[in-house]
C-alpha positions as CSV (number, residue, x, y, z in Angstrom):
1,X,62.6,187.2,141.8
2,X,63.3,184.4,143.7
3,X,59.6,183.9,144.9
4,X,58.5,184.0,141.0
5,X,60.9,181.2,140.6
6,X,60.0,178.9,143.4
7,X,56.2,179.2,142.1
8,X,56.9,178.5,138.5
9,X,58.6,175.5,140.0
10,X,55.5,174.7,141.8
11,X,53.6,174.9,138.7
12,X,55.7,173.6,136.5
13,X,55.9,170.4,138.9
14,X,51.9,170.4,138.9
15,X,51.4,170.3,136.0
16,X,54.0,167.2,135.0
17,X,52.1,165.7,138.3
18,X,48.3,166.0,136.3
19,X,50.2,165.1,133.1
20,X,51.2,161.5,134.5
21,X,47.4,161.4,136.4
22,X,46.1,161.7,133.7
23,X,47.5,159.2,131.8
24,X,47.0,156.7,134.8
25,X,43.4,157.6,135.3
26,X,42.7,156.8,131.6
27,X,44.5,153.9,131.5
28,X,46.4,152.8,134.5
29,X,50.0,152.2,134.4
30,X,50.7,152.0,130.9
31,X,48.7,154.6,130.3
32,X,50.5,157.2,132.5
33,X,53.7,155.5,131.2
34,X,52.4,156.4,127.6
35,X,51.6,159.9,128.3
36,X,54.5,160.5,129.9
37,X,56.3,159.4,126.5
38,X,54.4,161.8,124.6
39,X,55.1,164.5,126.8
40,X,58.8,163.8,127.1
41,X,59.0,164.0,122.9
42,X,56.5,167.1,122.2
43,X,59.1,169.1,124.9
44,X,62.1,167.6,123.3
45,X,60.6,168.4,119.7
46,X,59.2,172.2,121.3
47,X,62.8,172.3,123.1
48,X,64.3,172.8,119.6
49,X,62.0,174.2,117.2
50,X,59.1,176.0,119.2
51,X,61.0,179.2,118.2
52,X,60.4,178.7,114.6
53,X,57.4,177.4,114.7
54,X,55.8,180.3,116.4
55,X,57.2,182.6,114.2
56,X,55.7,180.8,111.2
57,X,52.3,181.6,112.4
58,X,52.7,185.4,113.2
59,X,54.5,185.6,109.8
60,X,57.5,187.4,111.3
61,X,60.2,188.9,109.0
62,X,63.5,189.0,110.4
63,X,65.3,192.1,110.0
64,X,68.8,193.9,110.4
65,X,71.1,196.9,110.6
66,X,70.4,197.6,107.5
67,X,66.4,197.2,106.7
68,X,65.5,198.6,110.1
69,X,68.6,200.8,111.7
70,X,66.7,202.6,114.7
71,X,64.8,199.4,115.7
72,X,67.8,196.8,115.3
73,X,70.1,199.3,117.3
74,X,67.9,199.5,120.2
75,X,67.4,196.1,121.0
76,X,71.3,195.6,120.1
77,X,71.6,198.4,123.0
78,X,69.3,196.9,125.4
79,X,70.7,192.9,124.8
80,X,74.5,195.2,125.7
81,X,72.9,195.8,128.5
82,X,71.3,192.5,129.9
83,X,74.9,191.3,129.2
84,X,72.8,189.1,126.5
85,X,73.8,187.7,123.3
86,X,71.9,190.1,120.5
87,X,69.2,187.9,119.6
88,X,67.7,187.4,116.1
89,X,65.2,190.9,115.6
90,X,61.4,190.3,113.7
91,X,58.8,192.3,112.5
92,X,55.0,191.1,112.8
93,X,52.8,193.1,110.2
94,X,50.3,193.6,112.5
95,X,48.0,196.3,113.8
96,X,48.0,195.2,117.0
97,X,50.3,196.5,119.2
98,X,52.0,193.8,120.8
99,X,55.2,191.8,121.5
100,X,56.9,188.8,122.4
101,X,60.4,186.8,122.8
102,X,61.1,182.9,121.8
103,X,64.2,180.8,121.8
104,X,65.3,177.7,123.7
105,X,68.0,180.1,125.5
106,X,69.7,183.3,125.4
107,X,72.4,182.4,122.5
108,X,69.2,180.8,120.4
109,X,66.6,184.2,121.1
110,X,64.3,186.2,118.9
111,X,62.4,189.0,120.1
112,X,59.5,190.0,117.5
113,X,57.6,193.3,117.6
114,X,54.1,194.2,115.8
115,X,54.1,197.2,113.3
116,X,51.6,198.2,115.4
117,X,53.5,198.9,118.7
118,X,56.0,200.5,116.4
119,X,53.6,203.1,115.6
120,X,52.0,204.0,118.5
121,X,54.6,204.1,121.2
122,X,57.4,206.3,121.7
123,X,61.0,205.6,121.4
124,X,61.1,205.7,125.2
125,X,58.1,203.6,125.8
126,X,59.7,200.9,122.9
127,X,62.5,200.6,124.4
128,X,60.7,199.4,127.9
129,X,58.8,196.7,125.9
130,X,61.8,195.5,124.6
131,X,63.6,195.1,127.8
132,X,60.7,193.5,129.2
133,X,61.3,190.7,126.3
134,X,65.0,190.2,127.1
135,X,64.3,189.7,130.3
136,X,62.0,187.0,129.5
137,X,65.2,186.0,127.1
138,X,67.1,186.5,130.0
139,X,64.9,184.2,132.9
140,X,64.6,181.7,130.8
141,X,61.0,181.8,131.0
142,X,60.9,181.3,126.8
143,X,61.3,177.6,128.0
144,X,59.5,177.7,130.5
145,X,56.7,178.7,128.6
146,X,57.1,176.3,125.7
147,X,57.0,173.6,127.8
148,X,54.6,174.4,129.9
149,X,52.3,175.3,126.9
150,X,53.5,171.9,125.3
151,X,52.5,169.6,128.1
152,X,48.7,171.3,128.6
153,X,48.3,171.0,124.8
154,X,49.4,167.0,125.2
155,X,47.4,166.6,128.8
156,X,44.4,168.0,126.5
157,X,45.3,165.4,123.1
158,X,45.1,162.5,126.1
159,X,41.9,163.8,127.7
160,X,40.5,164.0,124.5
161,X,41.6,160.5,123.5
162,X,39.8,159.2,127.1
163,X,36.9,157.5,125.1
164,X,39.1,155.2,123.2
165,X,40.3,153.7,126.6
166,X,36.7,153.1,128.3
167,X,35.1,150.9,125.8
168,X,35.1,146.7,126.5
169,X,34.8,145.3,129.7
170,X,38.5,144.7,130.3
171,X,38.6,145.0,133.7
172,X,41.9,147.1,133.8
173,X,40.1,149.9,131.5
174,X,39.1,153.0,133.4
175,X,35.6,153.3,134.5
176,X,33.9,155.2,132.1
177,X,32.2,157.9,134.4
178,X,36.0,158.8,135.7
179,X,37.2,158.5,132.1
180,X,34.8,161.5,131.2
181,X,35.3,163.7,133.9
182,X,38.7,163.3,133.4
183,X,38.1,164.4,129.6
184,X,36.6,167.5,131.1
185,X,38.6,168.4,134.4
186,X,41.9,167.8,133.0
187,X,42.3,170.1,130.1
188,X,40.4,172.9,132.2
189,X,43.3,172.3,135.0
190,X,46.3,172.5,132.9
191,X,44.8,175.8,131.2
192,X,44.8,177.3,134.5
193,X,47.9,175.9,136.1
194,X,49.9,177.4,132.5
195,X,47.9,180.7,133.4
196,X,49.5,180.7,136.5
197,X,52.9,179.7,135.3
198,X,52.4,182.7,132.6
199,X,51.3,185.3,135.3
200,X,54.2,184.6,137.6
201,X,56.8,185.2,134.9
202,X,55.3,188.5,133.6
203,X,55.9,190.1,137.0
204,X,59.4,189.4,136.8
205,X,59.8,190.2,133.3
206,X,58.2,193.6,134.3
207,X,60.7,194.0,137.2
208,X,63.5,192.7,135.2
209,X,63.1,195.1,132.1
210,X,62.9,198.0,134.0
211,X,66.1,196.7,135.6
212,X,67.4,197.0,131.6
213,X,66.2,199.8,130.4
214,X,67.2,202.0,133.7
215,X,63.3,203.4,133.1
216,X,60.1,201.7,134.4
217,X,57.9,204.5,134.1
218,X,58.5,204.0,130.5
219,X,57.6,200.1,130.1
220,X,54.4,201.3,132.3
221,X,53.1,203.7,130.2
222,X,53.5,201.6,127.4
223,X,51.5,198.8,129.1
224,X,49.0,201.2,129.7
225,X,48.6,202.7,125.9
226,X,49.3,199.0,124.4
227,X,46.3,197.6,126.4
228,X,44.1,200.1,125.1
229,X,44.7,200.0,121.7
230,X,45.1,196.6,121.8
231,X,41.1,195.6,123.3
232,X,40.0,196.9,119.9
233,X,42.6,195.4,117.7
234,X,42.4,191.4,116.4
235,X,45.9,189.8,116.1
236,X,44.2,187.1,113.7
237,X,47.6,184.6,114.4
238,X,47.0,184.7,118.3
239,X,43.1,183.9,118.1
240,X,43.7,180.9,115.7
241,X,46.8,179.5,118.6
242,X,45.5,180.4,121.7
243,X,48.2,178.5,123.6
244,X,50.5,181.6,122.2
245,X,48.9,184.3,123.9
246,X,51.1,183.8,126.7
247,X,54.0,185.6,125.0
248,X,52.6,188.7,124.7
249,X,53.8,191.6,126.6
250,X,49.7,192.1,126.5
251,X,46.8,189.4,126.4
252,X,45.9,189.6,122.3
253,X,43.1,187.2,122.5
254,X,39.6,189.3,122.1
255,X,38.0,187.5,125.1
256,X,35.8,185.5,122.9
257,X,34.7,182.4,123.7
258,X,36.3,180.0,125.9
259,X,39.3,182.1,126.3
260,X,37.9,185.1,127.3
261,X,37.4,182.5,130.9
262,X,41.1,183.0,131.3
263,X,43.6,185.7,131.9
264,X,46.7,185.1,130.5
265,X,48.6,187.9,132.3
266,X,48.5,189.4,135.1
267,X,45.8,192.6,135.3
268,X,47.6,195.4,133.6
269,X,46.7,197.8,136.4
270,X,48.8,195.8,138.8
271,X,51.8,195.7,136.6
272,X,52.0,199.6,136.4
273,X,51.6,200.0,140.0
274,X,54.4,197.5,140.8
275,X,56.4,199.5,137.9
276,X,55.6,202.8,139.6
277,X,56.4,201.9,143.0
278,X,60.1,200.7,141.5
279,X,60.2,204.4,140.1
280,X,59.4,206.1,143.0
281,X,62.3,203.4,145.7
């Protein structure tokens, strides 16, 4: 646990560190000072409402005691548990079986669950995924992965702004040849160094909700049936915000495109073999 946070720390630091290159490279030093700016209010404005904002776009419908019993008592259980606040419970109307948590920190959660998983897992195998998300709720890495998906979505806005800043022939503009391959480099190295931060807190999530639920064999199966149903299945919300796919207990992106170049999780084969060897010590 300890090794997954020292490299999201690494990570995390890297990718503040291409944040304020950038900015420098494109237009000295007022421009790193100006990126820097505009990273440090996108994390504060993220810091406070990413939760809600995500939601928004997967159309997530709280629920209760009341509207969904079974569902709201097990994640009531499993937060009991953690030693966790109960965090606010949603429904995604979905057919793609998938999951995620949000929330600036533990007393500010929501965990959010496709009708999709509901249907095709078991109570048993449920019950893993959703100790896998309150782990993330517990780690912190909800945060974590706002702001690191925040500050490669502003390193990209800047890159993409680098034309603006090579015109004239004022000697403190950036030459243009830098200029552009900082337009394409940049954006390509803060996907990859958020992949990274994203792959580093899944394992521990994994490790952490077995931990919860007393049962990793459970959360791996569930990986298991999830990814399968799930490479046939669009989630329409995660295609159109990419930068989301990160939450997922699973990769929903279709592999598409340009995002089909990178994994957001860690290879699902991996993650049960890690889950299984816990079973078995």
């Amino acid at each position: 646990m300890f090794g997954n946070w020292m490299k999201t720390g690494l990570l995390m630091a890297a990718i503040v560190a291409l944040f304020g290159a950038v900015g420098a490279a494109l237009g000295g030093a007022q421009g790193m000072l100006l990126a820097l700016l505009i990273g440090g209010a996108m994390n504060l404005f993220a810091y406070w409402n990413s939760d809600q904002i995500v939601l928004r776009m997967y159309n997530a419908r709280e629920v209760d005691a009341r509207s969904e019993p079974r569902f709201h008592r097990m994640v009531a259980e499993l937060a009991q548990r953690a030693e966790l606040p109960m965090p606010r419970v949603y429904i995604i109307d979905e057919a793609q079986p998938n999951a995620f948590a949000t929330g600036r920190d533990p007393e500010h959660a929501a965990v959010a669950a496709t009708t999709g998983i509901m249907q095709i897992l078991s109570e048993r195998e449920l019950r893993g995924v959703m100790a896998h998300e309150l782990a993330h709720v517990k780690h912190r890495d909800t945060l974590i992965s706002t702001l690191s998906a925040t500050v490669a979505g502003a390193i990209s806005m800047i890159a993409n702004f680098g034309l603006f800043f090579t015109g004239g022939r004022d000697e403190n503009r950036p030459n243009p040849v830098v200029a552009i391959a900082v337009m394409i480099l940049a954006p390509l190295a803060a996907m990859l160094i958020q992949m990274a931060i994203s792959r580093a807190r899944e394992f521990g999530a994994d490790a952490g909700g077995a931990e919860i639920s007393g049962d990793p064999e459970a959360l791996a199966s569930a990986l298991q049936k999830i990814e399968a149903y799930a490479r046939g299945t669009p989630l329409d919300a995660a295609e159109q915000h990419p930068e989301t796919a990160q939450m997922m207990i699973i990769n929903p992106l279709s592999g598409d495109g340009m995002a089909g170049l990178f994994r957001t999780h860690p290879a699902t084969e991996d993650r049960v073999a890690r889950l299984l060897a816990m079973a078995r010590s």
